[in-house]
C-alpha positions in Angstrom: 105.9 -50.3 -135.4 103.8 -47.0 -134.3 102.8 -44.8 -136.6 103.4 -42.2 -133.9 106.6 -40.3 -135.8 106.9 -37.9 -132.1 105.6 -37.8 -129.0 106.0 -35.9 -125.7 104.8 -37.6 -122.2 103.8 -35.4 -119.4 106.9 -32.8 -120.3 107.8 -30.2 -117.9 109.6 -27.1 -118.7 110.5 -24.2 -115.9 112.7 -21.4 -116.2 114.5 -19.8 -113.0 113.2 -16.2 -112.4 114.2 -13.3 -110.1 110.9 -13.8 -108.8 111.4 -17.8 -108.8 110.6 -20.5 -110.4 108.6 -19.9 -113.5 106.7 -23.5 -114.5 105.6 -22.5 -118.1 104.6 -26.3 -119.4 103.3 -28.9 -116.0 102.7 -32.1 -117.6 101.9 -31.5 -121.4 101.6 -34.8 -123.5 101.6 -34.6 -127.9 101.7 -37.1 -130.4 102.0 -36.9 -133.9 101.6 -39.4 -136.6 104.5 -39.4 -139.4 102.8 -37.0 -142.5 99.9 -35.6 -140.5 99.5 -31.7 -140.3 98.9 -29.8 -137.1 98.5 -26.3 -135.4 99.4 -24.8 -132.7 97.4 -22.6 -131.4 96.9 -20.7 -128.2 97.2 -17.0 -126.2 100.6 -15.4 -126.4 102.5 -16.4 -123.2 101.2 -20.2 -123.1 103.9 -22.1 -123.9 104.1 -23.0 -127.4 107.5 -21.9 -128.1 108.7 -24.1 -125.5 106.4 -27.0 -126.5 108.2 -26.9 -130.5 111.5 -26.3 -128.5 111.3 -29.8 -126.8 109.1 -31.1 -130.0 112.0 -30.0 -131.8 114.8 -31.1 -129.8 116.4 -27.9 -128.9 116.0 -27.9 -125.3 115.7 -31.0 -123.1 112.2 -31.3 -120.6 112.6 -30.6 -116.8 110.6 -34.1 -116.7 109.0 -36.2 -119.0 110.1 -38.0 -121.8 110.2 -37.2 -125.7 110.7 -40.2 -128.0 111.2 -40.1 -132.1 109.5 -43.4 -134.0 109.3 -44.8 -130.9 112.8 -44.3 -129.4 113.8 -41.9 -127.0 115.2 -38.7 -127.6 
Protein backbone atom coordinates (compact mmCIF):
# COMPACT_ATOMS: atom_id res chain seq x y z
CA UNK A 1 0.00 0.00 0.00
CA UNK A 2 1.04 3.82 -0.84
CA UNK A 3 1.67 6.02 1.63
CA UNK A 4 0.16 8.63 -0.70
CA UNK A 5 -3.21 9.36 1.65
CA UNK A 6 -4.57 11.90 -1.62
CA UNK A 7 -3.68 12.63 -4.79
CA UNK A 8 -4.87 14.72 -7.78
CA UNK A 9 -3.72 13.75 -11.57
CA UNK A 10 -3.61 16.40 -14.14
CA UNK A 11 -7.13 17.91 -12.68
CA UNK A 12 -8.95 20.38 -14.73
CA UNK A 13 -11.45 22.85 -13.43
CA UNK A 14 -13.33 25.61 -15.71
CA UNK A 15 -16.20 27.69 -14.93
CA UNK A 16 -18.71 29.04 -17.78
CA UNK A 17 -18.44 32.83 -17.99
CA UNK A 18 -20.40 35.55 -19.87
CA UNK A 19 -17.25 36.15 -21.41
CA UNK A 20 -16.65 32.24 -21.96
CA UNK A 21 -14.99 29.71 -20.74
CA UNK A 22 -12.90 30.45 -17.79
CA UNK A 23 -10.05 27.44 -17.33
CA UNK A 24 -8.85 28.39 -13.70
CA UNK A 25 -6.81 24.89 -13.03
CA UNK A 26 -5.23 23.06 -16.73
CA UNK A 27 -3.61 20.04 -15.61
CA UNK A 28 -2.56 20.50 -11.90
CA UNK A 29 -1.22 17.13 -10.23
CA UNK A 30 -0.75 16.96 -5.87
CA UNK A 31 0.02 14.29 -3.66
CA UNK A 32 0.12 14.08 -0.10
CA UNK A 33 1.44 11.50 2.22
CA UNK A 34 -1.02 10.46 5.20
CA UNK A 35 0.31 12.92 8.37
CA UNK A 36 2.44 15.25 6.35
CA UNK A 37 1.83 19.05 6.59
CA UNK A 38 1.54 21.41 3.61
CA UNK A 39 0.82 25.00 2.39
CA UNK A 40 -0.73 26.46 -0.09
CA UNK A 41 0.43 29.24 -1.19
CA UNK A 42 0.11 31.53 -4.19
CA UNK A 43 -1.38 35.19 -5.68
CA UNK A 44 -4.99 35.70 -5.10
CA UNK A 45 -6.94 34.58 -8.20
CA UNK A 46 -4.66 31.27 -8.83
CA UNK A 47 -6.66 28.62 -8.08
CA UNK A 48 -6.33 27.40 -4.68
CA UNK A 49 -9.79 27.48 -3.63
CA UNK A 50 -10.63 25.28 -6.39
CA UNK A 51 -7.57 23.00 -5.91
CA UNK A 52 -8.88 22.19 -1.82
CA UNK A 53 -12.45 22.15 -3.47
CA UNK A 54 -11.48 18.97 -5.61
CA UNK A 55 -8.71 18.02 -2.79
CA UNK A 56 -11.51 18.08 -0.60
CA UNK A 57 -14.15 16.54 -2.46
CA UNK A 58 -16.63 19.19 -2.88
CA UNK A 59 -16.62 19.69 -6.47
CA UNK A 60 -15.76 16.99 -9.06
CA UNK A 61 -12.59 17.87 -11.82
CA UNK A 62 -13.63 18.83 -15.44
CA UNK A 63 -10.81 16.06 -16.18
CA UNK A 64 -8.39 14.24 -14.30
CA UNK A 65 -8.69 11.96 -11.62
CA UNK A 66 -8.61 12.32 -7.67
CA UNK A 67 -7.99 9.10 -5.66
CA UNK A 68 -8.06 8.67 -1.58
CA UNK A 69 -5.40 5.80 -0.25
CA UNK A 70 -5.11 4.78 -3.56
CA UNK A 71 -8.79 4.46 -4.62
CA UNK A 72 -10.62 6.74 -6.61
CA UNK A 73 -12.81 9.34 -5.58
Amino acid sequence: MSDIALELRAVERRFRTEAGELAVLRGADLSLVAGEIVALVAPSGTGKSTLLHLAGLLEKPDGGEVFYQGQPA
